[in-house]
Each structure stands twice: as C-alpha cells, then as structure tokens.
Steps between C-alpha positions, in 0.01 A plus 500: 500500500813580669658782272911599509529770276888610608717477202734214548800348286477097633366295276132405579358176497135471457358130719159433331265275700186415496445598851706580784426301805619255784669217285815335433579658162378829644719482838853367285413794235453765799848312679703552145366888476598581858872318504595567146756826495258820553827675240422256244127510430188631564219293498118582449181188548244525250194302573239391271235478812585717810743418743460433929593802678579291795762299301588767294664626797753235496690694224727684706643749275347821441606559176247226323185613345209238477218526233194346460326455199189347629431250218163392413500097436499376164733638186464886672685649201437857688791296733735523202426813450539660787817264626668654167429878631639447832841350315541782265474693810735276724754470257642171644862307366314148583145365523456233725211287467411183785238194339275401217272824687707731338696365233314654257589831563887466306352688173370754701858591643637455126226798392623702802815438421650310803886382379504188706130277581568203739204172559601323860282114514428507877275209451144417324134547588285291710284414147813421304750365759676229254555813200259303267263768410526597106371806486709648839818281345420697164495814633818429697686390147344854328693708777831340500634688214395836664723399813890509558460256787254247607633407823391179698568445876501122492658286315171344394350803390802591291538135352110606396595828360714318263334193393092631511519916435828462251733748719800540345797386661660835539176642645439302779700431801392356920466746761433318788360665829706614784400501883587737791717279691509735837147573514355131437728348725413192730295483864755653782436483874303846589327510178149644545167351361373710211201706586176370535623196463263187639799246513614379842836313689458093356301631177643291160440743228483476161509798314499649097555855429351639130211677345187306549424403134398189257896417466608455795175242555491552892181251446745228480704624801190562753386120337893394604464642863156340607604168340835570717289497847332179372830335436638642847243527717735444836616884342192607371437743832872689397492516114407867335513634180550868412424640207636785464395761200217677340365446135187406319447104662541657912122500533470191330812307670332638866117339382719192430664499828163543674331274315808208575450613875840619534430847570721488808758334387602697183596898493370696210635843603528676145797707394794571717771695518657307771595145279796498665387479821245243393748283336664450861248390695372189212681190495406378178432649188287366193421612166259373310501704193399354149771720290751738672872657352737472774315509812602804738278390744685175497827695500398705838404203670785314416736846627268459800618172565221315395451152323241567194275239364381606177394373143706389211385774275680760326855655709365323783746175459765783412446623841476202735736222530241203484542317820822770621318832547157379484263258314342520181116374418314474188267841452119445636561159666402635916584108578882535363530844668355410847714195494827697450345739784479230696873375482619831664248525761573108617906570478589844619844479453472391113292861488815667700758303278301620161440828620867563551600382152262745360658829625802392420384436150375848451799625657690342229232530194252764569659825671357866438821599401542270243156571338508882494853483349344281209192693429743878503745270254211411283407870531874653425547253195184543326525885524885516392401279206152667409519905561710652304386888466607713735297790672127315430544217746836504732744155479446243758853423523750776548 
C-alpha cells in the first residue's frame, strides 16, 4: 500500500479495480489520472487483488496512493469490510468503480459515506460475453439504485444498460475511449525495431495487442493465421503473428503455437511497455475477441495507421468502418478471419488505403482530449449536483 497522509483540499476520487495490471481499461484509467488537471482532483486506486509494480509505475503522478486489499475468491465479506475502513479513512467526494468485478462494492461506499458512487461497463467476462447470465444480470439490477451513474463506453453496452439492467435514463450516459494521437502515430523512415524483436526487412505481420484471456479467444486468431499460410502459401515464408500481452491463456496460447508448428512464426513476448513501438513495425492488426466495449487496442492500431480486422461483437462495429478502416468477421469462425487477413496481405495498397482512413477516424472520433474532458464533466456535474455539505468532503466544482 502506497500511503499519502498530507492533508489536502482536492477532491479525491477513489478507482476500485479488481486488479491493477497491463490492460486496456487499466492503461485508459492510468491515461485519464495522469492528464486530468492535478488542481482539480486527487485520485487514489483501490484494488480488490494487488496491483503490478511494474505497471503501477505508469502512474506518473506522485500524489496517488494505491491499496491493495488482497481479496480471497468467493463472497470475501472481510473485502467489504475492510474496503469500508479504508473509505472512512480516505474520505473521498466520488467512488469510482470499473466491471461486474467490482460493482458490488456501491453499498459499501453508501455505509462509508461516499457522496457520489460511479459503475463504468468496460465490457463482459469471457463466461458471460453476450450479458445473459441471471444471477450476474441480477446482481447488476440490485446495485443500480446505489449508483448516480452507470456509465457505458459503447454504444452497445449502454443500449444494454437500458434495456437488460433497467438503468434509468438519467443515470446512464457513453463514454467512449480516447487514444494518444502523438505517441501511436504511423511507421516513419528511421523508426527503430522494438527490442528483442525477431521480425526482419520483407516480414508481413499480423499483430493483436490485449491481455491474454478467454475473451479475446486468441485460439481463433492463432487457428486464423495457420489456415492463412495454407491459403497463401507463395507468402507463407513472410507471414508472423505477434501476440503481444501477458494473462492467464500465454502458456496455453504458446503450447498451441507449438503444437500447430508455428513456433517460429508467431511472437509471444508477454507484457510490454513499448506497444507503441510494436504497433509500427506490424502491418496488420486482428482481433478476435468474443465480447469487447470499445476496443483501445483497435483504437491504437488504427492511430498507428493500421487496417484492423476484427469481430462483429460488442463496440467493435462502432469502431471499424466495415470494409473502410478494416473488416469485420463473425466471432470464432478462424476461416472468416484468415480470409479477411488474406485480402490485405494479397493487396498492399487496400491495407495502406484502410490504414489511412483509420487515423483519421480517431483523429476525428477518439482523441485523449476529448475523453478526459468527458470523464472530469461527468465528475464536476455529479459532484455539483450530489455534495452539498461543506467542510466533510470539499465541492468538485468551484
């Protein structure tokens, strides 16, 4: 635990996560915390689990505290307990909860007596990717009255919010991602290769970036990429795949790999802190998830100048223009996805052509700017409407 114990005036808001870790909720959360005006909040990250020290360190103010409350599986009702201590001692204006993980955590904040509680829908588990699950849907409809906001950041999800969990009109509302358009930009002359990396000069490569998980089904993308060389076997020699990202499925995606005799032709190298880099130096990027919010992955790739084929699940088809930034597949089909691979890696030029609509989408849609000033607007209106006492908790808005 990371403790701050200087008196400050800002208003704290209080992230609760189940863990903190190399992902794409994690990485926009951290982005938002570091851009958002250090003279209007402070922030603290509560995790249920523990957090990564090594990606931990991608917070780069020094004023946030991190907690970890080390939760045992199961209902852990020590968890509640001791999540309600460390908010009594906190004190924050807003809680800030990410997922189904910790959605259940709103009547804990009420107890504590948190002013404002906010739910963000990033997306769904790997078990439950279409939302259908009673008891989880259940448990989302008990909590709803306990929140001020239950944010979605897809249009999909939110349209779900309303019509399956019953979210009230004037508690819901889309926050869609943002993406750093200067640091994912496109390939430049002089660029260099990211280290350790085993791709060379005449290399096609096909790349995903994401935590290596049951949703995002890289089964069906490794399936894709070998059917791909049988399709194209003129290419076969050139075509890679990275996959780049750590999680539960690595050693099981690598024993896949082996077992499909691709082991030189795909790069597992974990986490990395260098996407960026990574992002310039593939030509193609996939995404095979089975349930996503609005892809960030997608979004990068896209800023990187990148055409994305990906599946028509969840703010996927929000993301990609279907045949103008990329292509769009039905979820676990490896026959639909290697033959949209294919069309790019037989016409270069449809790849470049794609690849430049997508930045320019983003540029237009999807800038950091954009979704930092949405999230501190959700923040300033839900504290000017919801704390009214002065001295316990300070006004968000001045």
């Amino acid at each position: 635990m990371t403790d701050l114990t200087t008196r400050d005036d800002r208003a704290l808001i209080v992230h609760l996560i189940y863990r903190l870790d190399f992902g794409g909720l994690e990485s926009l959360m951290v982005e938002r915390i570091n851009r958002m005006p250090a003279e209007r909040y402070r922030h603290a990250v509560v995790c249920l689990t523990d957090f990564n020290p090594a990606f931990a360190r991608k917070i780069a103010r020094t004023d946030v505290a991190l907690h970890a409350l080390h939760k045992q599986p199961g209902l852990s009702l020590g968890t509640h307990g001791a999540l309600w201590r460390l908010l009594r001692q906190l004190r924050p204006a807003v809680l800030h909860s990410y997922n189904l993980s910790a959605i259940e955590y709103a009547p804990v904040a009420l107890a504590a007596g948190v002013p404002v509680r906010i739910n963000g829908a990033h997306g769904r588990d790997a078990d439950d990717p279409h939302g259908l699950n009673r008891k989880h849907n259940l448990l989302r409809r008990l909590m709803v009255p306990f929140y001020h906001c239950c944010y979605a950041n897809s249009a999909a999800m939110e349209a779900w919010n309303r019509a399956v969990i019953k979210v009230p009109g004037h508690k819901t509302r889309m926050l869609v991602n943002g993406i750093d358009a200067e640091r994912f930009r496109p390939r430049a002359a002089g660029d260099a290769a990211p280290a350790d990396s085993p791709f060379e000069a005449g290399h096609i490569v096909i790349g995903t970036v994401g935590r290596i998980q049951a949703v995002k089904d890289h089964a069906t993308l490794v399936d894709a990429f070998a059917l791909l060389r049988q399709r194209l076997p003129g290419e076969a020699a050139r075509l890679r795949l990275a996959i780049v990202g750590d999680g539960p499925l690595l050693p099981a995606t690598r024993e896949k790999v082996a077992l499909l005799g691709l082991a030189d032709a795909v790069w597992l190298p974990g986490a990395r802190t260098d996407i960026a880099d990574i992002l310039r130096r593939i030509d193609i990027f996939a995404m095979s998830s089975i349930a996503e919010g609005t892809p960030g992955s997608a979004l990068e790739a896209m800023a990187s100048g990148l055409p994305v084929v990906g599946t028509r699940v969840g703010g996927i088809p929000e993301v990609i223009a279907d045949g103008g930034t990329g292509f769009l597949v039905p979820p676990s089909d490896p026959a639909a996805m290697a033959a949209a691979l294919e069309r790019y890696v037989v016409s270069p030029d449809l790849a470049t052509q794609h690849g430049t609509a997508g930045r320019e989408r983003v540029l237009r849609k999807y800038s950091m700017a954009a979704m930092v000033a949405a999230y501190q607007a959700m923040y300033d209106s839900l504290c000017e409407s919801r704390i009214k006492t002065k001295g316990a908790v300070p006004s968000c808005v001045e």
